[in-house]
N, C-alpha and C positions, 0 to 999 in steps of 0.2 A: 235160506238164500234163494232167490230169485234168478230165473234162468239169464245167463249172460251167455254173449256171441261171440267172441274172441277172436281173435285169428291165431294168436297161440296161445297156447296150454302149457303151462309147466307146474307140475307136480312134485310136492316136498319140495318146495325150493326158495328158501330162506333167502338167497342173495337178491334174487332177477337178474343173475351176470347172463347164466343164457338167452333170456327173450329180450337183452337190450339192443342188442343191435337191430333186433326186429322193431322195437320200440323207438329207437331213432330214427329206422326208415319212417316209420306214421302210424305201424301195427298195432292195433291196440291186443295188449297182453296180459293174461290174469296167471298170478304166480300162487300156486294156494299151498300153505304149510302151516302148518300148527304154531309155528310163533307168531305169525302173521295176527296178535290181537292187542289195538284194534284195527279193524281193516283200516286201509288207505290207500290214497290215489296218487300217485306221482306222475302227472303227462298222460302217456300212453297207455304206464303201469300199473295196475289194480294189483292191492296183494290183499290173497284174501285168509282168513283161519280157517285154517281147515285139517278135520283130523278122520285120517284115512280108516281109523279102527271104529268110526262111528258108523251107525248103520243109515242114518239120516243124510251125513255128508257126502258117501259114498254111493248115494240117490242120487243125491243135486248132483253131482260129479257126470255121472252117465246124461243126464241134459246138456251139460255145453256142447256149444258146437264150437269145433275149431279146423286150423286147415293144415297145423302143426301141434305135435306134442313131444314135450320133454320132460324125464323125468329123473328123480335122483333118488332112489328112498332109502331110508339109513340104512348107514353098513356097519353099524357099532358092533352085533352081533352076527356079521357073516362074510366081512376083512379076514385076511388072514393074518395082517399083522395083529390081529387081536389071540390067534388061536391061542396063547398059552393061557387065558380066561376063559375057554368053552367047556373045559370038564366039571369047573367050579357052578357055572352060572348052570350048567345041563343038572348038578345035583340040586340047583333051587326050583328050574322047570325045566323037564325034560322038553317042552315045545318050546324054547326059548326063538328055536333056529326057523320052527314050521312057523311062528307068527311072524319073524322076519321075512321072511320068503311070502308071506299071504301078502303084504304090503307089495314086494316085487310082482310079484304074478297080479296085483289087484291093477298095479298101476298098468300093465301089461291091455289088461281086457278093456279099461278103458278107456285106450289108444285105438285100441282094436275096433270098440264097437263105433267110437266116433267113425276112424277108418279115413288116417290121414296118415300120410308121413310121421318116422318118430322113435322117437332113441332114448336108451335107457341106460344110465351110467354107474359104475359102479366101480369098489376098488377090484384086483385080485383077493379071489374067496371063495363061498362056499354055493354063491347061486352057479358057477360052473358045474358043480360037481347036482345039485340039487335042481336044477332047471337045464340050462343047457350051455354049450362052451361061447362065449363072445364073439359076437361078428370080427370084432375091430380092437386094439388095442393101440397105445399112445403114450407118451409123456407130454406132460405142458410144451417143455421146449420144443416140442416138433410142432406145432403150431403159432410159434411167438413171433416171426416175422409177418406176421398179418398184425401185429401192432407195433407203435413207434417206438423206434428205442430208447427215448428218454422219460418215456411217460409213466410216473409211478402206479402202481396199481390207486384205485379207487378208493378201497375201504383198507387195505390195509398193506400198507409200504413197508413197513416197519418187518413185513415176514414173507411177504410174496416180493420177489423180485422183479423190475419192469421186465418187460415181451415173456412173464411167465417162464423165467431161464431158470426152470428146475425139475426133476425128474419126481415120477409120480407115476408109477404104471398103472394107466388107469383105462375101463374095458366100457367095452359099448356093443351095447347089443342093441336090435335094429328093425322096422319091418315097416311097411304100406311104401314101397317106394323111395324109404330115406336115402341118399345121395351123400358118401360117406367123403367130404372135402380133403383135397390134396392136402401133401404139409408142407408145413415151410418151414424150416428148422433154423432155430437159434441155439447156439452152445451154451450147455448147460451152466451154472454159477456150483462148484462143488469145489468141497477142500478134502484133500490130500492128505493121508494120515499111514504111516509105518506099524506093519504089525509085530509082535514078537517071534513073530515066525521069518520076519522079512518081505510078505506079503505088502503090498500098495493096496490099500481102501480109498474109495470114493465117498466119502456122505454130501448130503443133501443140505446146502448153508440152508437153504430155507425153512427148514425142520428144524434149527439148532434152540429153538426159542420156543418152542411149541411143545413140547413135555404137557403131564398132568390131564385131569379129565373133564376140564371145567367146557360149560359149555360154547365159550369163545373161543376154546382151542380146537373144539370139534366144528364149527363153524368153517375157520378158518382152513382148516385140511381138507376141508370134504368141496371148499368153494370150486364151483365150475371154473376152468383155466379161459381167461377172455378173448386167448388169441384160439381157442377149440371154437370156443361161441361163435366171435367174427366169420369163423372157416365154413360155420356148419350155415349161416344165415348165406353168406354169399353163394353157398352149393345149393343151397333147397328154396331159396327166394324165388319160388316159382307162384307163389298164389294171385287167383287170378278176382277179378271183383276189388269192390271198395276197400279201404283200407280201414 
């Protein structure tokens, strides 16, 4: 791959929900993840394939330049909702967790060495306890009044509800500057359920359809929330030069 100049960077990132708002202002955006084959251009958006365990990819990576980076790298192995699968998957590789974590820390350095603003998302899990605790923590809904209320999500309506009205604790960790955007909170969409005990539960409607391990379901949970997006481009929308 050929050195490209971006103005953002977003790393493992299958959607491009985060660099569209940037991509609407005029920015132009390169999203690099491993699905992303074959590459393509949408506008402003470049998605490129790219896989972070490669020694080659992980070369060209340290050349872009950019003035924003964002990053998401998988959380399959280091969620906590996953832990009742860690002692299983630890007696197939006991590195299961150090090669997740190398992907976290890899995307980390190079943020670093570009040396711009830049946030790193992840669910609650183990890069707390194995790197270090989160800047910043969130649900969707504390950010969904930065979108309109009738407008259904993009790719998938059928399970994300509009303005993002669902809970999802989800962490962000932080560093060059990033400028962590105000919230605006919309009520969350949850139903109500009696325990045996007499206890009231809250679940999450938007999780009700999303069971199993296929890879559209992992897709679909791990997608950046758009009203986080919107919040984070209007706070750090500081870059200065062409577009």
């Amino acid at each position: 791959m050929s050195k490209i100049s971006p103005k953002v960077l977003s790393l493992f990132d299958y959607t491009g929900t985060a660099g569209q708002p940037w991509a609407d202002a005029g920015y132009t955006v390169l999203n690099c993840d491993i699905q992303h084959q074959p590459e393509r251009v949408e506008g402003n958006m470049r998605f490129v394939g790219w896989d972070a365990t490669d020694k080659g990819d992980r070369a060209w990576a340290k050349t872009v330049r950019a003035d924003f980076v964002s990053m998401f790298p998988p959380c399959t192995d280091l969620a906590s909702s996953g832990a009742r699968h860690w002692h299983a998957k630890a007696a197939r590789d006991p590195d299961f967790q150090k090669k997740a974590m190398d992907l976290v820390l890899w995307g980390v350095e190079i943020a670093e060495t570009i040396g711009c603003p830049w946030y790193l998302e992840n669910p609650r899990g183990r890069v707390s306890t194995l790197w270090r605790k989160p800047d910043f923590t969130f649900d969707p809904c504390d950010y969904g009044d930065y979108l309109e209320p009738d407008e259904p999500h993009p790719l998938w309506p059928d399970y994300i509800p509009a303005q993002d009205a669902y809970t999802k604790l989800t962490c962000i960790w932080h560093g060059g500057g990033f400028v962590v955007p105000p919230k605006r909170p919309v009520d969350p969409i949850c139903e109500q359920s009696v325990r045996k005990d007499g206890r009231i539960t809250k679940s999450n409607t938007a999780w009700k359809k999303l069971g199993g391990k296929s890879l559209k379901t992992k897709n679909i949970r791990s997608a950046t929330p758009r009203g986080w997006a919107k919040a984070v481009f209007e706070s750090n929308n500081t870059t200065k030069g062409d577009r």
